[in-house]
C-alpha positions in Angstrom: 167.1 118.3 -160.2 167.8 120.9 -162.7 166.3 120.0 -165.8 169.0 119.0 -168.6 168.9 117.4 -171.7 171.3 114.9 -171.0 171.5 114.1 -167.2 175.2 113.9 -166.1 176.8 116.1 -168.2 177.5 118.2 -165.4 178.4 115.3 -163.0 181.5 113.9 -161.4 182.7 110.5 -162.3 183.2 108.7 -158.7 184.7 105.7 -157.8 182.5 102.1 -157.8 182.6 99.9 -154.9 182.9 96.8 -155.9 181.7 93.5 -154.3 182.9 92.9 -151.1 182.5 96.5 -149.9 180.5 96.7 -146.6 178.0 99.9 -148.1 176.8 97.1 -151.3 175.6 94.7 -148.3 173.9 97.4 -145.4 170.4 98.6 -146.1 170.4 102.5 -147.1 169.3 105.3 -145.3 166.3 107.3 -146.3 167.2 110.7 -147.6 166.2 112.9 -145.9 167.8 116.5 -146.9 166.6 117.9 -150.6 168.9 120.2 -151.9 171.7 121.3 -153.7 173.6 117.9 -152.0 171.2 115.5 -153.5 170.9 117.3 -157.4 175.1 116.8 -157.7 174.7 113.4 -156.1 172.0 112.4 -158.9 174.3 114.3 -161.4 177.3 112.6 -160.0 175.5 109.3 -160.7 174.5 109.9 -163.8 178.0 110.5 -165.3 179.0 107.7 -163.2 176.7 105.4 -164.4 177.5 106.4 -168.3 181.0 106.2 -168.1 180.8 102.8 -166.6 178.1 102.1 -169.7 175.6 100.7 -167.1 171.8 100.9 -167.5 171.1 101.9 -163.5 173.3 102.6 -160.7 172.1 102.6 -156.9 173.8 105.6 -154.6 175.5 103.1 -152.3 177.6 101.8 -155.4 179.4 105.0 -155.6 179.7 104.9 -151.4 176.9 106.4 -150.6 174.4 105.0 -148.0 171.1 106.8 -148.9 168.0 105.5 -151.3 168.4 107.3 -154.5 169.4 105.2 -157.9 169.5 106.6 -161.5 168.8 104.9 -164.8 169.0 104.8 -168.3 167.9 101.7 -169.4 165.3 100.5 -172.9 162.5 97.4 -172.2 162.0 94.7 -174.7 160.6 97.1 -177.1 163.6 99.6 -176.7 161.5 102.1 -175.7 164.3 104.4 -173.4 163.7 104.9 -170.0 165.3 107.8 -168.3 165.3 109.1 -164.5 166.2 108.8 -161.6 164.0 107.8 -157.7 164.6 109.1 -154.0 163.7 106.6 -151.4 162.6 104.0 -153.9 160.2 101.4 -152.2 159.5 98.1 -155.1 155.6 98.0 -154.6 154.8 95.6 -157.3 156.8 92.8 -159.0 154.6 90.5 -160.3 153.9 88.4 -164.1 155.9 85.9 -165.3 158.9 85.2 -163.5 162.3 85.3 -166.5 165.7 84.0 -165.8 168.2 86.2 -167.6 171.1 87.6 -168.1 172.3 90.1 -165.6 175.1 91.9 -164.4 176.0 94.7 -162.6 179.2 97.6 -162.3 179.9 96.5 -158.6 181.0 93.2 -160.6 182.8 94.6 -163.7 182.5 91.8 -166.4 180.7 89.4 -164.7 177.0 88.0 -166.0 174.6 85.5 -164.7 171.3 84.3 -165.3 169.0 85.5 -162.9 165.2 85.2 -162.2 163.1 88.6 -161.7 159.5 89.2 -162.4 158.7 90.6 -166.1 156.7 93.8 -164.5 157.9 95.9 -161.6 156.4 99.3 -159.9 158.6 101.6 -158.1 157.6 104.5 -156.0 159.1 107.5 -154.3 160.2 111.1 -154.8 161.9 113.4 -156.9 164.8 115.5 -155.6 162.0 118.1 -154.2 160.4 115.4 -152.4 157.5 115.5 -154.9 155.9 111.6 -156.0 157.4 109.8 -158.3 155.9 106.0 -159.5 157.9 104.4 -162.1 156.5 101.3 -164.2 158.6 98.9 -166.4 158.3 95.8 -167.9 161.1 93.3 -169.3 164.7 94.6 -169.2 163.2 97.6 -167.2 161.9 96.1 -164.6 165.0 93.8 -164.2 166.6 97.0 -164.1 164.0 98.8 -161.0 164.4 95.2 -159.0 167.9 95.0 -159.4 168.3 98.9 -158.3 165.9 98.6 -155.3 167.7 95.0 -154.3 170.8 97.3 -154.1 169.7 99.7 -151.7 168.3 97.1 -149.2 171.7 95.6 -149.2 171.3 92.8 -151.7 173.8 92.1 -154.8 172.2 90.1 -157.3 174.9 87.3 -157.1 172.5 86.3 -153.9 169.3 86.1 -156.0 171.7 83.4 -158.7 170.9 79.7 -157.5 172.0 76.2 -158.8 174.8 75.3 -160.9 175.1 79.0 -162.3 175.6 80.5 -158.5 178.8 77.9 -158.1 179.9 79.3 -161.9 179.3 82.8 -160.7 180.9 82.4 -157.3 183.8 80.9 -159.2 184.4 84.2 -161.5 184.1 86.2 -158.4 187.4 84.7 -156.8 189.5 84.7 -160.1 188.6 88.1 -160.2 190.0 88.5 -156.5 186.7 89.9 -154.6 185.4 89.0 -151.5 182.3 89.3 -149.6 
């Protein structure tokens, strides 16, 4: 990716699938191609993810099926993490284990109370293919588990359990989604 000062500046805002779409529930490929193609897809999500004021956004929630996601997001000490991984794989999650409050733009408006681990490493590539390992801890690593869930096919509504799943599942049919 060309290097910028603010990522997505030069992107395209595309459209979000939303819950219910089959690409949020179907593993995503590995990419495979480096290039031109994959720089205006991470730029594409970048301005995607800003205009939808999200803190990460996985490629298959703008429709595409391939492991890439972007984020912008602070950790409990609102240190700013920016960047973005190609073929992502979650190779630790560990520490305490949080319920909190999470959401995500394939839901617009919806929040739940969700349990991650408070310490996540991600690795994979940049868009040369060079390595990439990405550590977070609070809100962050929510943020590289909730990402990585995404492109294994996984919406974080399946990760909500109890009374807060049947609240959630609730606000999912008044806002008229399926899946």
């Amino acid at each position: 990716m060309r290097q910028r000062t603010v990522p997505g500046t030069s992107g395209h805002v595309r459209p979000m699938s939303l819950l219910g779409d089959p690409v949020l529930h179907s593993a995503c490929a590995e990419v495979t191609a480096f290039g031109p193609e994959l720089d205006r897809l991470v730029e594409d999500m970048f301005a995607t993810m800003y205009a939808a004021g999200g803190v990460g956004l996985a490629a298959n929630q703008v429709g595409v099926a391939q492991r890439v996601f972007v984020y912008d997001c602070p950790d409990d000490e609102d240190e700013r993490h920016l960047g973005y991984v190609v073929n992502p794989r979650l190779v630790e999650a560990d520490g305490l284990e949080i319920r909190g409050p999470e959401g995500c733009l394939s839901l617009p408006g919806l929040e739940a109370g969700t349990v991650r681990h408070d310490r996540a490493v991600v690795e994979g590539m940049d868009a040369r293919g060079g390595p990439v390992r990405v550590e977070g801890t609070g809100f962050f690593a929510r943020c590289l588990q909730h990402e990585c869930d995404h492109l294994d096919g996984v919406v974080y509504r399946e990760r909500v359990d109890g009374w807060r799943r049947g609240r959630l599942e609730r606000a999912i049919r008044r806002a008229g989604w399926s899946a």
